[in-house]
C-alpha positions, -999 to 999 in steps of 0.1 A, spaced: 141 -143 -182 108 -143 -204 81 -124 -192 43 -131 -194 20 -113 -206 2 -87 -179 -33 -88 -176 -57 -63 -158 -90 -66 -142 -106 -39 -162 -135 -26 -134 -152 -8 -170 -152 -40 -185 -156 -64 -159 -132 -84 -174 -90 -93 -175 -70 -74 -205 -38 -72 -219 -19 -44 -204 -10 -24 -234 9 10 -229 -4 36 -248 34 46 -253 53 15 -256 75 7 -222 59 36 -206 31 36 -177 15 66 -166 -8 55 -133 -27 83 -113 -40 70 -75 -65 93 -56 -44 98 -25 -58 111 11 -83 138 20 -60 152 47 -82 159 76 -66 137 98 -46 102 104 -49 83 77 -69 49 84 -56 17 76 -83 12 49 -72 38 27 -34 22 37 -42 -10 24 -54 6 -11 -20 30 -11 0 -3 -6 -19 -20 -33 -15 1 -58 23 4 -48 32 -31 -52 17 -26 -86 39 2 -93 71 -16 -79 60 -47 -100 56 -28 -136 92 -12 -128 104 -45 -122 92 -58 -158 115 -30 -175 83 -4 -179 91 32 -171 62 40 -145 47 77 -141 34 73 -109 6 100 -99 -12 104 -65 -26 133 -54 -36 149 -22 -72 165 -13 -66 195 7 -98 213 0 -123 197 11 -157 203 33 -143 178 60 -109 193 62 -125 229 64 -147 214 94 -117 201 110 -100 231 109 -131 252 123 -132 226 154 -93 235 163 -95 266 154 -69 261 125 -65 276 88 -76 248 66 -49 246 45 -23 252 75 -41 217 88 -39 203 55 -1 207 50 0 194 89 -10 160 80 4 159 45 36 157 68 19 132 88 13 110 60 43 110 44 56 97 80 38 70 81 39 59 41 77 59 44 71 34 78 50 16 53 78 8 24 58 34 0 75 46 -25 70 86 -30 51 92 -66 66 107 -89 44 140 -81 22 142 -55 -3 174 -68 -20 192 -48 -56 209 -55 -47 239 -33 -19 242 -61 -40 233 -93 -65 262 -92 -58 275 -126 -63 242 -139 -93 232 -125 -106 266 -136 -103 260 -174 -114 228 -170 -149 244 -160 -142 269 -185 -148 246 -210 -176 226 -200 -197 257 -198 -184 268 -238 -194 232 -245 -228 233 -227 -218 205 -203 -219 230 -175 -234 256 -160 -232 286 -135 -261 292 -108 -257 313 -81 -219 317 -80 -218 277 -83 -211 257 -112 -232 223 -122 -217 197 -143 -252 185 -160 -253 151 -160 -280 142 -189 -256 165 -218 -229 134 -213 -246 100 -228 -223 78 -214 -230 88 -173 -226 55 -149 -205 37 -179 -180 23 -147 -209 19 -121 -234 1 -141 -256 21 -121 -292 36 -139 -301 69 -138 -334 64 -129 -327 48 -95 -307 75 -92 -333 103 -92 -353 81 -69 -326 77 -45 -316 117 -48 -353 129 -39 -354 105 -6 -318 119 5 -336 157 -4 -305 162 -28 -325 189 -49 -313 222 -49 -330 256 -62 -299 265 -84 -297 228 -98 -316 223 -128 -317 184 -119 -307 169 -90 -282 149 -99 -263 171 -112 -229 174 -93 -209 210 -83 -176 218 -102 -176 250 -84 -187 259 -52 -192 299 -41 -175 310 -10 -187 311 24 -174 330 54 -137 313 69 -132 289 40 -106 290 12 -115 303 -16 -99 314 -49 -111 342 -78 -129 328 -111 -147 337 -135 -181 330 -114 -167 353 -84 -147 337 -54 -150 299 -47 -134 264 -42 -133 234 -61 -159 202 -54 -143 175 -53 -141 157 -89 -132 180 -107 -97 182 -89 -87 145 -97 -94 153 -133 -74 183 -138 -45 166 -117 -48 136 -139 -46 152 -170 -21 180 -157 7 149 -153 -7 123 -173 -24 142 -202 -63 138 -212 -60 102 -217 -37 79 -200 -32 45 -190 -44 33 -156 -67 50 -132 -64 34 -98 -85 37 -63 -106 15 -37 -141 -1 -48 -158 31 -27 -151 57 -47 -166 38 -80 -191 59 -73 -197 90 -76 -159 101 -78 -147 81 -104 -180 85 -123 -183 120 -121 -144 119 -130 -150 104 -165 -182 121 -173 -163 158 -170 -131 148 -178 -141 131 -217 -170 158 -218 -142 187 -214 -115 167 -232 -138 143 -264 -110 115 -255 -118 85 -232 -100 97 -198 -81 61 -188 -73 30 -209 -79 7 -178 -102 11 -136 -89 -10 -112 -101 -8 -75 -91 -25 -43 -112 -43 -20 -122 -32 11 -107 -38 48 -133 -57 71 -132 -45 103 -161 -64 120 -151 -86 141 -112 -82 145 -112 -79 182 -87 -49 182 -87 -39 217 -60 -61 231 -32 -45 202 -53 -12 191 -71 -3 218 -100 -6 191 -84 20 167 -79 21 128 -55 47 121 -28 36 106 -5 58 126 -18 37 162 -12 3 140 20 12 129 28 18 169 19 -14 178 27 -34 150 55 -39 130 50 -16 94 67 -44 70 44 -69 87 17 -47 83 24 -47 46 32 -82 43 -2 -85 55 -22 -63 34 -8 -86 9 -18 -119 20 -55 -111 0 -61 -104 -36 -64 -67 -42 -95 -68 -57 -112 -87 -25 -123 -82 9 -96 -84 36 -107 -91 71 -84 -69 99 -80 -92 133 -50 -97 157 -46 -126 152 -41 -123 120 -17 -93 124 5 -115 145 10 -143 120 19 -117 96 46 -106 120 56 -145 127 62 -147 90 80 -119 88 104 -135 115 107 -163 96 118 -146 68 138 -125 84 156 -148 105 162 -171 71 179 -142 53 200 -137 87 216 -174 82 223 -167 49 240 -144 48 261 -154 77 268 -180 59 278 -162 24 287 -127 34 322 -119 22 334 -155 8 342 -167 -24 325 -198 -36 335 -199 -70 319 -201 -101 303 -228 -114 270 -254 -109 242 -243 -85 219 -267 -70 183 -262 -82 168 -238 -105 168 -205 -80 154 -186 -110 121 -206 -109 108 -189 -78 108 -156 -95 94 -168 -124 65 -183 -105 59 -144 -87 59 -128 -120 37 -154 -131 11 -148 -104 17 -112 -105 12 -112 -144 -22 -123 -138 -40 -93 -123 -11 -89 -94 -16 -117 -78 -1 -110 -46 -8 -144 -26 4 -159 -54 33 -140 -50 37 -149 -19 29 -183 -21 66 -184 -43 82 -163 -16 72 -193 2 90 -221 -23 125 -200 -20 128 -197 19 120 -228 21 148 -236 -3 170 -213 16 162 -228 50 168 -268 34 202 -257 19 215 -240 52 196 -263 78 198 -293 61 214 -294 28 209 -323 1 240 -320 -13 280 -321 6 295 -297 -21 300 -269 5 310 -246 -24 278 -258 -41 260 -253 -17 274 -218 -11 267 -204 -49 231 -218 -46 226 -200 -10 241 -167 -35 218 -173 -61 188 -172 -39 197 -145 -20 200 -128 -52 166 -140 -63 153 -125 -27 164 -92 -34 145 -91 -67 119 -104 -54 121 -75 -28 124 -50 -55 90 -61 -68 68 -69 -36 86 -40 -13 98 -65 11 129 -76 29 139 -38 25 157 -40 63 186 -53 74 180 -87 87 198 -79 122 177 -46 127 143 -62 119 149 -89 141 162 -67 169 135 -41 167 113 -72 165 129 -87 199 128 -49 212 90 -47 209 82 -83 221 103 -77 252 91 -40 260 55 -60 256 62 -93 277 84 -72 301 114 -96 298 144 -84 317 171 -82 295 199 -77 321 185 -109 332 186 -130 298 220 -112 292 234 -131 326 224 -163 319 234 -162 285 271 -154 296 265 -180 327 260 -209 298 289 -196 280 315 -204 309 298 -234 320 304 -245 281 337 -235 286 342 -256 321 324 -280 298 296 -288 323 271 -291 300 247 -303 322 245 -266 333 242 -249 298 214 -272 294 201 -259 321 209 -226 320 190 -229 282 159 -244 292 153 -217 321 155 -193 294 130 -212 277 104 -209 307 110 -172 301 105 -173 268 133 -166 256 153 -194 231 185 -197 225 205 -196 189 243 -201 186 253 -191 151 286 -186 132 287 -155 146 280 -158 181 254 -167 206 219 -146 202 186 -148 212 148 -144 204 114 -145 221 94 -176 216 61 -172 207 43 -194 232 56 -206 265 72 -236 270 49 -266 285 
């Protein structure tokens, strides 16, 4: 299959570009990861998801990804934390490092190739400093050390931002500092106080600030200049400003080929209290809600745009998920383990990935993604439901054909990872543990129809079936026995 061309919104330029390696068929991507402090919230877990559907995607097209996201675990919030529980900050680091990891791996993430850590990339982020100072980028004051931003020319290049409205905002925020010699310069280093972490340097014991650690991460796995630089739209500024101006003014090469940044999750509004009980950690969403649905709908928006969070919008997401779900279920009933021969296929299966990589060509286009998703379940569900053609055997190697294009497709969007018959029985799980259905109940009736089918009194199964249905609970014989799922609204 030909591929298009990928193109990138380019946050520096403002504009779409060809995606061109700076090694040919090789990708090196670096995503600033979690400040480990606590639960992770789903914001941050719509940007991690993001930016691995964009991973999963460039694997997909052949290229051989170097995937980098790192984890904060120094940081003046996790060293407050830890002084509230009376807890060594980087003991409470690694604690929800482990938490994380947890709930990325409920969340279809794939792990990155590394996954730094600053607490482990001292020496790095020390000769980083090192040479700003030799370069006279940099200075030390007081046991800190100043990154000063008028020696680099090209500070607020990815912003946009001026320096002037800068000064005026940092003298109404009373930003200025004795040992600055302007205040908006930003600390590399930062001297150590009483119960935090520090480590020996050349400007006596300290920690890192916080940019500097990205860009000796970065360009510890990556090198000084590699290809994409990924994170959400809030850390534009300063982070990923302060990033570049250090990073090229230690290095003389431009740090990243290509910015891109998610969108932001909207919370206002979403009436969270009957599902969350008003929460927006991902670890209480994944509780209540199903984690590929979750996924599924952080990709129902553009990643570059705003995403509004709301129930009910978390509930189609699982509905849909159903649907697919329950699609791939008949199919592979009705394909698993038989021989259809070779030969014609009804269709062009192949279409419906073209049209994802198409959309996700274009600046990852995941609704348009989805949106093709759409086109080959539908396909699916006419072929098994309702089939066009009577060529059972044709009908059979186009049912295998698009099941084949589903797992690609999954491959590339991180979907449909499950078994069919787990997802749909942890689905039916939570809805009953929710509604308070009694199984024993449903499982009575269900054998109750079965011998009044078999004394063929019909009259009973049907109304054995549409008792069920008051209960919620619908019927489905298939080729492989009787089951049954929870309807989503009650029956009138």
């Amino acid at each position: 299959m030909a591929h298009p061309e990928i193109r990138v919104f380019n946050t520096m330029q403002q504009a779409k570009v060809p995606l061109t390696p700076i090694t040919p068929g090789k990708i090196g991507i670096y995503v600033c990861g979690p400040t480990v402090y606590s639960f992770v919230h789903i914001g941050n877990a719509r940007t991690f998801t993001s930016f691995d559907t964009i991973v999963r995607y460039l694997r997909f097209r052949g290229l051989e990804v170097r995937y980098v996201r790192n984890y904060t675990d120094v940081d003046d919030k996790i060293i407050k934390a830890a002084h509230e529980n009376g807890e060594d900050p980087i003991e409470l680091a690694a604690r929800f490092i482990r938490e994380f990891q947890a709930d990325a791996k409920a969340l279809h993430l794939l792990e990155p190739d590394v996954s730094p850590k600053v607490s482990e990339t001292i020496p790095e982020i020390i000769a980083i400093i090192e040479k700003l100072i030799a370069r006279g980028a940099a200075y030390a004051a007081g046991g800190d050390v100043y990154f000063e931003v008028r020696k680099y020319p090209g500070y607020l290049k990815l912003s946009k931002k001026h320096l002037d409205d800068l000064v005026s905002g940092a003298g109404e925020r009373e930003l200025v500092l004795e040992a600055k010699r302007d205040p908006l310069d930003f600390a590399l280093w930062k001297a150590a106080k009483p119960g935090e972490p520090s480590w020996d340097s050349p400007w006596g014991k300290g920690r890192p600030g916080w940019h500097i650690e990205c860009s000796a991460m970065s360009a510890k796995y990556l090198g000084e200049h590699f290809d994409l630089h990924g994170g959400g739209l809030d850390l534009i500024f300063p982070h990923h400003e302060n990033e570049i101006a250090q990073s090229e003014a230690a290095s003389g090469k431009t740090l990243c080929n290509c910015w891109m940044h998610g969108g932001f999750l909207d919370l206002e509004g979403a009436k969270m209290s009957k599902s969350l009980g008003n929460v927006v950690r991902l670890r209480d969403a994944l509780g209540q809600v199903d984690p590929e649905a979750l996924r599924y709908f952080f990709l129902t928006t553009h990643y570059r745009q705003a995403l509004s969070f709301s129930d009910k919008q978390l509930a189609d997401a699982e509905t849909r998920m159903e649907y697919f779900y329950e699609t791939l279920r008949k199919v592979d009933e009705r394909v698993t383990g038989k021989d259809f021969g070779k030969g014609a296929v009804h269709g062009e299966p192949e279409k419906f990935l073209r049209e994802l990589d198409e959309a996700m060509s274009d600046d990852f286009n995941f609704p348009g993604a989805l949106g093709a998703l759409s086109g080959l379940f539908n396909e699916m569900n006419q072929l098994t439901d309702k089939p066009p053609v009577k060529d059972k055997a044709l009908v059979g190697r186009s049912l295998v054909a698009l099941r084949d294009v589903a797992k690609k497709a999954s491959l590339a969007l991180g979907l449909f990872e499950d078994s069919p018959q787990d997802w749909l029985l942890r689905r039916r799980d939570r809805q009953v543990a929710r509604l308070g259905i009694d199984v024993k109940k449903v499982d009575e009736a269900i054998n109750a129809r079965h011998a009044a089918r078999a004394a063929k009194n019909f009259e009973e199964a049907d109304r054995i079936r549409a008792e069920l249905k008051g209960l919620r609970v619908e019927i489905m014989d298939t080729p492989a026995g009787t089951t049954w799922k929870v309807t989503s609204e009650l029956s009138a």
